[in-house]
C-alpha positions in Angstrom: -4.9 -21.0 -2.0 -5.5 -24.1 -4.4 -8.4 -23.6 -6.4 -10.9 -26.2 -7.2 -11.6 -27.8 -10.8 -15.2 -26.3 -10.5 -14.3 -22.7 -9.2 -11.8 -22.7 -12.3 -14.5 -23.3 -14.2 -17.1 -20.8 -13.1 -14.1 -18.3 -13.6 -13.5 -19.3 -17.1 -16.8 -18.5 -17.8 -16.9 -15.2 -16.2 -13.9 -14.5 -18.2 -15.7 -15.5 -21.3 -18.9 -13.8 -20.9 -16.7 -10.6 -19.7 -14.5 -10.8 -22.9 -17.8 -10.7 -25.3 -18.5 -7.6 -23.3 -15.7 -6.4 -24.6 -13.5 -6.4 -22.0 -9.9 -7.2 -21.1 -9.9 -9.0 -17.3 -6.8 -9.2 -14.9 -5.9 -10.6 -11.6 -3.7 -8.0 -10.2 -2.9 -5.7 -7.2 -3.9 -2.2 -7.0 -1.8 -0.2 -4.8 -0.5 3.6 -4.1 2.8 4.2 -2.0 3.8 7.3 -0.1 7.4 8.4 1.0 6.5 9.5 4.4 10.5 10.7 5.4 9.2 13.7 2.9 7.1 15.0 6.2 9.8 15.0 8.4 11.2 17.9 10.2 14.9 17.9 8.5 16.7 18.0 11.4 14.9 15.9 14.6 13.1 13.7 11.5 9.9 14.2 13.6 6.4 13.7 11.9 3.8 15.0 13.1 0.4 13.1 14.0 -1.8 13.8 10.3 -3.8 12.3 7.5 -1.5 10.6 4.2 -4.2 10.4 1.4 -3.4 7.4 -1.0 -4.3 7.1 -4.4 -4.1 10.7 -5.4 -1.3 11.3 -7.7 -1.3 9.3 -10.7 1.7 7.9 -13.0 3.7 11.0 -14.4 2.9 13.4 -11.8 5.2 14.6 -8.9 3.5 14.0 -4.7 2.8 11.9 -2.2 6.4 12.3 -0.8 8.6 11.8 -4.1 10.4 14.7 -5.4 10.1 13.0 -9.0 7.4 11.7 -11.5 5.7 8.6 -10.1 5.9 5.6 -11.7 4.0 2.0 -11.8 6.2 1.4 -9.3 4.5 3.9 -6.8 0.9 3.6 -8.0 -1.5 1.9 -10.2 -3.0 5.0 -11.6 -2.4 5.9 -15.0 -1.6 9.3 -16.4 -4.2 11.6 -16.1 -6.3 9.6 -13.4 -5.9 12.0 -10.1 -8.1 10.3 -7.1 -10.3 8.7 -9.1 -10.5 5.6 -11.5 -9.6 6.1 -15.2 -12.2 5.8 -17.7 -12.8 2.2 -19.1 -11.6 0.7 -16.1 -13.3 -1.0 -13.3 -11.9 -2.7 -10.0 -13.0 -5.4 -7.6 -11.2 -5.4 -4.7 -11.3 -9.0 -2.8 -8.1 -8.3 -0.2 -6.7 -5.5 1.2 -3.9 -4.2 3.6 -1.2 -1.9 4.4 2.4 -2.6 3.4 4.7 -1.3 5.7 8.3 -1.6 3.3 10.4 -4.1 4.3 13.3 -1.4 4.4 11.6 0.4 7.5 13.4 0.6 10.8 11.9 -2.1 12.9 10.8 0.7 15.6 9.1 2.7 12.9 7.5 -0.1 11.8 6.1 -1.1 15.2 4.9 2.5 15.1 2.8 2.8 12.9 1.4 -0.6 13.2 0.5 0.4 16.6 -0.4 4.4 16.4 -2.6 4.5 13.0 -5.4 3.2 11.3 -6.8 2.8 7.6 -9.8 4.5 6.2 -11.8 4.9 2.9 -13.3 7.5 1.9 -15.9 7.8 -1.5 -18.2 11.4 -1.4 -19.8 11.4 2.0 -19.3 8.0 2.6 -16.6 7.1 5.0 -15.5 3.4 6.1 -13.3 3.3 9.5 -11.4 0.5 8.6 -9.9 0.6 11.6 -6.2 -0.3 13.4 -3.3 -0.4 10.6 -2.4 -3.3 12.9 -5.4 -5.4 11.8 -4.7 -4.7 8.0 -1.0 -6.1 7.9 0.6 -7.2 4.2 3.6 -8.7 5.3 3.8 -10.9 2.3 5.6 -8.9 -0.2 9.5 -7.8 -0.7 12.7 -10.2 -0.3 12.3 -12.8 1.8 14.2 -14.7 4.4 13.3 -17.9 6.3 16.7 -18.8 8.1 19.3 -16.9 9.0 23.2 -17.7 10.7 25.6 -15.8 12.0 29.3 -16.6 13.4 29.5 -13.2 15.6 28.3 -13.5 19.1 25.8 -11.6 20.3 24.4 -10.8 16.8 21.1 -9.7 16.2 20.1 -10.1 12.2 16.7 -8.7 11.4 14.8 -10.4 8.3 14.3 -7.7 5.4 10.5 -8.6 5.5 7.1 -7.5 7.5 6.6 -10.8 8.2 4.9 -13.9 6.4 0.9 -12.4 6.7 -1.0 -12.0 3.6 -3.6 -9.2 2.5 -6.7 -9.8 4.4 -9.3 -11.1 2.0 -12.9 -9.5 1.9 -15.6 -11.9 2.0 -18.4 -12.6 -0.5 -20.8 -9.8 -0.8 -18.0 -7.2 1.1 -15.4 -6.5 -1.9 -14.9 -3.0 -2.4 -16.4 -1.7 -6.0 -14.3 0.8 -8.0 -16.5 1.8 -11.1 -14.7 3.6 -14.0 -14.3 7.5 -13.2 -15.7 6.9 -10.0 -13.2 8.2 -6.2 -10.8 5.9 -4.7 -9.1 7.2 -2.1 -7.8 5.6 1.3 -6.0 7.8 3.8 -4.2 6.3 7.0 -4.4 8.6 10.3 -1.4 8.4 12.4 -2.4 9.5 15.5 0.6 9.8 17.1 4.1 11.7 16.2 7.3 9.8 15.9 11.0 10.6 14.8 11.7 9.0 11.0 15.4 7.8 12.0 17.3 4.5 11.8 16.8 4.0 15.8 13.0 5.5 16.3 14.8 8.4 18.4 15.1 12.0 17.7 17.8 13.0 14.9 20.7 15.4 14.6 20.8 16.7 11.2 21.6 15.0 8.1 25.5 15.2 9.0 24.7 14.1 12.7 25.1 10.1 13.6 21.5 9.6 13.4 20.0 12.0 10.6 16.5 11.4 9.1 15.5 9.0 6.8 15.3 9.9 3.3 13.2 6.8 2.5 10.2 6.1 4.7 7.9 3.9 2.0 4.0 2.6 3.5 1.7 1.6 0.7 -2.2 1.0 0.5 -2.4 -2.1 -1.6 -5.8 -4.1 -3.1 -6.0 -7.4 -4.8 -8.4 -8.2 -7.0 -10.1 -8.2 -10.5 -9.8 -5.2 -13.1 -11.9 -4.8 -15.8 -10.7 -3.2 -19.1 -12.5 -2.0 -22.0 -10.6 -3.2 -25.1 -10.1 -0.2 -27.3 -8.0 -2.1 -30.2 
């Protein structure tokens, strides 16, 4: 979205008085990913109906479905910063939604778009988010507009969600994240399904149809972080 001349403005200024706070401030997306083939049986590739907890393992630490140190491309938490913001930075969430990687099977896809839902979670408090469905982010990964194909009877799926952005929070109902303070999302599926190629039940990792080993859904925010500059 285009912004105007006097929004720019206003934003410079923000900037400014946030910078003689002493503060570094970045537009950027917040996010945590979790391999969900990891809670698959290892033959059928069924997973059960649970709770996957984003935002829990930081950068550097082993979980949430990889059998290796996370990375920035898995979270936005820094080392050290397990379910909860690190110290000296803040973050203003102003969109939010649920990637569902473009690598997923189309009929897992349609699964858990239609059998889970998002929720945060800060102490007591509890916000019911509500259908994954109504929190798509199909705006990120490669993407195709057009496709051809000479071979009859071809079907070619695009290696995208779709074209549908984060869904932007209005003013007044961004979502705070004060240094130190919890973040923590979790997604409910509520109903099991078999993590293969074809949505159906596997045979083995030899078998024509073995589980996935890659099964990526991430919890992503957009918004404003605030740093404190400590050089």
């Amino acid at each position: 979205m285009t912004q105007s001349i006097a929004n720019a403005k206003t934003g410079m200024q923000n900037f400014l008085t946030s910078q003689s706070m002493g503060q570094k401030v970045f537009y950027q997306p917040y996010y945590s990913v979790w391999n969900l083939a990891s809670l698959a049986d290892a033959t059928t590739g069924l997973i059960k109906a649970q709770d996957v907890t984003f935002f829990q393992v930081p950068q550097g630490q082993v979980g949430q479905g990889f059998n290796r140190p996370l990375t920035a491309a898995e979270t936005s938490l820094p080392s050290g910063a397990t379910g909860t913001m690190p110290g000296g930075i803040e973050f203003i969430a102003q969109a939010l939604g649920v990637d569902i990687f473009s690598t997923i099977p189309l009929p897992i896809k349609n699964h858990l778009a239609e059998n889970s839902a998002l929720f945060q979670k800060r102490l007591s408090h509890e916000w019911t988010c509500g259908a994954t469905r109504y929190w798509p982010a199909g705006e990120f990964g490669v993407q195709s507009q057009s496709v051809a194909s000479t071979v009859a009877a071809t079907t070619i799926e695009y290696g995208v969600n779709g074209r549908v952005p984060l869904t932007p929070l209005p003013d007044g109902g961004e979502i705070y994240f004060p240094a130190k303070q919890i973040i923590q999302f979790f997604i409910k599926i509520t109903e099991d399904f078999f993590c293969t190629a074809n949505g159906l039940i596997g045979n083995g990792a030899q078998g024509d149809n073995p589980p996935l080993t890659e099964c990526k859904v991430a919890v992503v925010m957009m918004g404003w972080q605030f740093e404190a500059i400590t050089t």
